[in-house]
C-alpha positions in Angstrom: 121.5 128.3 19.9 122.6 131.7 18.8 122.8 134.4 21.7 123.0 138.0 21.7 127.0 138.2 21.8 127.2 136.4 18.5 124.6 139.3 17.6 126.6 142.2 18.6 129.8 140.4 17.4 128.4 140.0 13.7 126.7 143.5 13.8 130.7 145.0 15.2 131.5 143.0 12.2 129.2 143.8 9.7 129.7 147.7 10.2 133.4 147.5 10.1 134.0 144.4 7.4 137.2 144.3 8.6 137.9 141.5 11.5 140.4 143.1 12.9 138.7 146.4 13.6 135.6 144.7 14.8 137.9 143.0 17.6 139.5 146.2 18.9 136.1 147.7 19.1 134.7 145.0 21.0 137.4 144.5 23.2 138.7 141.1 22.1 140.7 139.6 20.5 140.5 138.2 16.7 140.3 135.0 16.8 137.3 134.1 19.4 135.6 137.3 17.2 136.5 134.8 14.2 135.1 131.9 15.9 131.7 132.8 16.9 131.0 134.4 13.6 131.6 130.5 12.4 129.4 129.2 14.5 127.0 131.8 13.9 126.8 131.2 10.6 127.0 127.3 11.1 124.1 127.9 13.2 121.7 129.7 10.8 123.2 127.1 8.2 124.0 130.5 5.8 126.9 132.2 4.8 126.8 135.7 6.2 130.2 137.4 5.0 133.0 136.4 2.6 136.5 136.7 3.6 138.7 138.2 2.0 142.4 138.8 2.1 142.0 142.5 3.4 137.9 143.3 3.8 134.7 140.8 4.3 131.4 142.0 2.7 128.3 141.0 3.2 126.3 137.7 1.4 122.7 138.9 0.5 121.7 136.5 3.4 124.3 139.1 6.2 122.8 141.9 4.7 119.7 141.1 5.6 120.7 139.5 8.9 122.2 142.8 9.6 119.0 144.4 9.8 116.9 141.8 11.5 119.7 141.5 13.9 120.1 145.4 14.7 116.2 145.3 15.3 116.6 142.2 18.5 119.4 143.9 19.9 118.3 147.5 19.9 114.6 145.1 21.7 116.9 143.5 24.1 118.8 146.7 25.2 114.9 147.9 25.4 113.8 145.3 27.5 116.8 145.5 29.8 116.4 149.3 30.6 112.5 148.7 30.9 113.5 145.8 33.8 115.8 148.5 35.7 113.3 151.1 35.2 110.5 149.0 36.3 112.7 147.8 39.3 113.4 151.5 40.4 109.4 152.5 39.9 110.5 154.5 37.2 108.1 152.5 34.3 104.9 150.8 34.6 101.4 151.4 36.2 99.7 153.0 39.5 96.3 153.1 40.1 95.3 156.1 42.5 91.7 156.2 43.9 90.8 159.7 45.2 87.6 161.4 46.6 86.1 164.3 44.5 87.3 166.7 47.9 90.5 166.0 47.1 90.5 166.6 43.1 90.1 170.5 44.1 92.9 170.2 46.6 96.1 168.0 46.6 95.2 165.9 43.5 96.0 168.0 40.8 99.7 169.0 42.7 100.5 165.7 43.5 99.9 164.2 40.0 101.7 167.1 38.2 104.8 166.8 40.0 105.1 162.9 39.5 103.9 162.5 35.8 106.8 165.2 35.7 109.6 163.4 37.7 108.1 159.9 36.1 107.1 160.4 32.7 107.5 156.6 31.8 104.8 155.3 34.7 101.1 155.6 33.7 98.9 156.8 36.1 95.4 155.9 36.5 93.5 158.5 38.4 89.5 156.8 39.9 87.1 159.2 41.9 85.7 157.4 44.7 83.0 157.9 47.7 85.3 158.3 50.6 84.3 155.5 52.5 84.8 152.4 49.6 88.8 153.9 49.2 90.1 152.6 52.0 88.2 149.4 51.4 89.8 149.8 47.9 93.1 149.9 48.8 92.9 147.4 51.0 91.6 144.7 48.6 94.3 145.9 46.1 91.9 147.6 44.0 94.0 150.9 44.1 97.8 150.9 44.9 97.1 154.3 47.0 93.8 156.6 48.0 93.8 159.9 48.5 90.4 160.5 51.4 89.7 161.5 54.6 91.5 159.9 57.3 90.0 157.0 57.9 91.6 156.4 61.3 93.8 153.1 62.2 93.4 150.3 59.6 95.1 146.8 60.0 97.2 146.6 57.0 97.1 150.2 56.0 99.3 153.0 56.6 99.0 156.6 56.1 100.3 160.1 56.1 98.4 163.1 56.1 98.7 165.6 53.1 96.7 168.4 53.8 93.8 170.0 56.3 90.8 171.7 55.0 88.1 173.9 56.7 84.6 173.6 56.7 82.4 176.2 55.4 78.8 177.3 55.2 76.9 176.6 51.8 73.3 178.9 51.8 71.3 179.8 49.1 71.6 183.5 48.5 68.5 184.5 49.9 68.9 183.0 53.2 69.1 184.7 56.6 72.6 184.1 57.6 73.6 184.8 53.9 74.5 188.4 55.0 76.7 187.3 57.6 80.5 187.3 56.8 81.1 184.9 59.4 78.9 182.3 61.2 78.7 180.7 64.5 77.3 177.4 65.9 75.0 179.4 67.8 73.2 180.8 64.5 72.6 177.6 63.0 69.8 176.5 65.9 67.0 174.9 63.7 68.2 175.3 60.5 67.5 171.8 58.7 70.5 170.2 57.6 71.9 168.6 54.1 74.3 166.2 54.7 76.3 163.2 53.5 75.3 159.8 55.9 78.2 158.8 58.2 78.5 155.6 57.1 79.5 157.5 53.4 81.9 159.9 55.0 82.4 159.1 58.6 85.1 162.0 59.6 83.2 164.4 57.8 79.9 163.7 59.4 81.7 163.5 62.3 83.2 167.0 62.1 80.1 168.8 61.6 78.2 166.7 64.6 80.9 168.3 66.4 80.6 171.7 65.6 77.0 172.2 66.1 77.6 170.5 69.2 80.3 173.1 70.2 76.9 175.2 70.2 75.0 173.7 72.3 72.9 172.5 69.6 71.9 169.0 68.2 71.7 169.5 63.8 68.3 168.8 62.6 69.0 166.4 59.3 66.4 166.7 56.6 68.5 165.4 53.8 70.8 162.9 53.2 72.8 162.7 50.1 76.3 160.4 49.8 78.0 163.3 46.8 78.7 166.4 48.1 77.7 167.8 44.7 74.3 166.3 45.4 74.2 168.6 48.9 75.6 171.6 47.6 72.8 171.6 44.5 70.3 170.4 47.4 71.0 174.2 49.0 70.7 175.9 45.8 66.8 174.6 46.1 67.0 176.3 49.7 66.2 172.5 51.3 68.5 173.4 53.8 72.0 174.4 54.7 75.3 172.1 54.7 78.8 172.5 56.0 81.3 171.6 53.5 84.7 171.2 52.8 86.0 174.8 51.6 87.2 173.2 48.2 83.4 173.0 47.1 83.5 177.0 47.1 85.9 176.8 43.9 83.4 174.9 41.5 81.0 177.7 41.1 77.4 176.5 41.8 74.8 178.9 40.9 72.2 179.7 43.5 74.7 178.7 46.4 77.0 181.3 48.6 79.6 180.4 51.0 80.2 181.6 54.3 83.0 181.0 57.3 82.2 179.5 60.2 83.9 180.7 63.2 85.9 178.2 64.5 85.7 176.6 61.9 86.7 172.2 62.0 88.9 170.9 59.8 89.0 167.6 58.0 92.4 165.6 56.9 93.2 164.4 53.5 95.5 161.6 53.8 97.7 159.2 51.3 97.0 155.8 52.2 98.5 152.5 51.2 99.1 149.2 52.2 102.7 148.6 52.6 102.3 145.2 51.6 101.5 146.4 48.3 105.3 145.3 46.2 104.1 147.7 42.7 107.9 149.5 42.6 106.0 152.3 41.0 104.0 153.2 44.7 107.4 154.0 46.3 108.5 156.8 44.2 104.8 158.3 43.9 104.2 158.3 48.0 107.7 160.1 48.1 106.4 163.1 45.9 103.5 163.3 48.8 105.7 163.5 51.4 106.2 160.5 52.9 108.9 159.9 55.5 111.2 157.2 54.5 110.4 156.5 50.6 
C-alpha cells in the first residue's frame, strides 16, 4: 500500500531530482529515501524517475504523479488542520435558537464578535417563541438559546447575558400618551394586550407583577403569542401592553412608548445543555461570558 511518506519522499524528490538533496531536506538519510521510492514505484508497477549518474528526471508517468500526488498531500495536510480545528471548536457548525427580544439586544453583539474570533465555524441563527427554546435545546435541536430565563431545568444550564426593562406601548392618541412616565396606579382598567403565559411565562409573569405592585388585577382583552402581533394590536388602540424596551427600536407606526416607573425587568439568558459534546459550543458560550469556557 503506498502511504503518505512515500508521497512526500517522491514529491522532496521530484522537486530536487537530485537524491541526495532530497535526503538532507527530509532529514534522512539516502538510502531509506532510495528505498521507498523503489517500492513506490514497484507499487504503482511504473517507472517514476530515471537515475542518473548526477540528476534523476522525471518519466512521463512521475510527471504526472507529481501532480496528482501534490494534490492528496496538500488534502491530507487539509484534513489534519480541519481535525485540530474541529477539536478546538475552531471549524464546523452551531446552531443558535434565539427569541425575536433578543435579536434587538444581545444577538447581533454576540454573533459579531464570534463570526469574528471564529471565522471557520458556521453559524446558524433560528428565531423562536420563547417558550419552545428551551424545549429546543434540550431535545438537541439547537446547541444553545438565547430567551428569557426559563428558571431551573434538569439538564440545562444557563448564564444570564443581559436585563431589559419593560415599557408602555399606547397608541398616540391615548390618555396616558402625554405622560413621560407611568405608574401601576394609572393603568386601573385599561384592557390589556398580551402574550399567554404559557408562550412567555417570565414575561407574563413580570407584568402580573407590576400591576399587582398597584393594587390592581390587569384586565386581558387580547392574547397574542408574537410580540409584534401585540405591539400592532395597540397601533388599532385594542388596548395597551407592556413590553420589553427593545420593541421601541423597530419603529411601529401608530404606537408610542412610555416608562413605567419602577419599571420590571426581564433576563435574557444563554442556555445549553452541558451534555451537548459540539467543540464549536465551548468557544461560542465563552464570547457570552460564561465562567469557566
Amino acid at each position: 500500500m503506498i502511504d503518505i511518506r512515500q508521497m512526500r519522499y517522491f514529491v522532496a524528490l521530484a522537486e530536487t531530482l537530485h537524491f541526495g538533496r532530497a535526503a538532507e531536506r527530509l532529514h534522512i538519510s539516502q538510502p531509506p529515501l532510495s528505498r521507498q521510492i523503489a517500492a513506490l514505484e514497484k507499487e504503482l508497477g511504473v517507472r517514476l524517475l530515471e537515475r542518473g549518474s548526477r540528476r534523476a528526471t522525471l518519466t512521463h508517468a512521475g510527471r504526472r504523479f507529481l501532480e496528482d500526488a501534490r494534490a492528496v498531500l496538500a488534502a491530507y495536510d487539509q484534513a489534519c488542520r480541519n481535525a485540530r480545528l474541529a477539536d478546538l471548536g475552531e471549524l464546523g457548525e452551531l446552531s443558535v435558537g434565539f427569541m425575536m427580544h433578543a435579536a434587538y439586544t444581545v444577538v447581533p453583539r454576540l454573533t459579531r464578535r464570534f463570526v469574528d474570533k471564529h471565522p471557520l465555524v458556521r453559524i446558524e441563527l433560528r428565531e423562536a417563541v420563547p417558550s419552545l427554546l428551551a424545549d429546543a435545546v434540550l431535545a438537541g435541536r439547537f446547541d444553545a438559546v438565547i430567551t428569557f430565563d426559563p428558571g431551573p431545568m434538569r439538564g440545562v444550564a444557563a448564564h444570564r447575558l443581559h436585563e431589559e426593562r419593560l415599557c408602555l406601548a399606547l397608541n398616540p392618541g391615548h390618555r396616558l400618551a402625554g405622560k413621560a412616565a407611568v405608574g401601576p396606579e394609572d393603568l386601573a382598567g385599561e384592557p390589556l394586550i398580551a402574550a399567554p403565559a404559557e408562550a412567555v411565562p417570565t414575561l407574563h409573569d413580570a407584568i402580573v407583577r407590576y400591576f399587582r405592585s398597584g393594587g390592581i388585577e390587569p384586565s386581558v382583552r387580547l392574547e397574542a403569542q408574537l410580540q409584534q402581533t401585540v405591539v400592532s394590536l395597540v397601533a388599532e388602540g385594542l388596548g395597551i401592553a407592556l413590553v420589553p424596551a427593545s420593541m421601541s427600536r423597530i419603529g411601529y407606526p401608530d404606537v408610542v412608548f412610555r416608562e413605567l416607573e419602577d419599571a420590571p425587568s426581564v433576563a435574557h439568558v444563554v442556555a445549553w445543555r452541558p451534555a451537548n459534546l459540539n467543540p464549536a459550543l465551548r468557544p461560542f458560550l465563552a464570547e457570552a461570558g460564561v465562567p469557566g469556557m
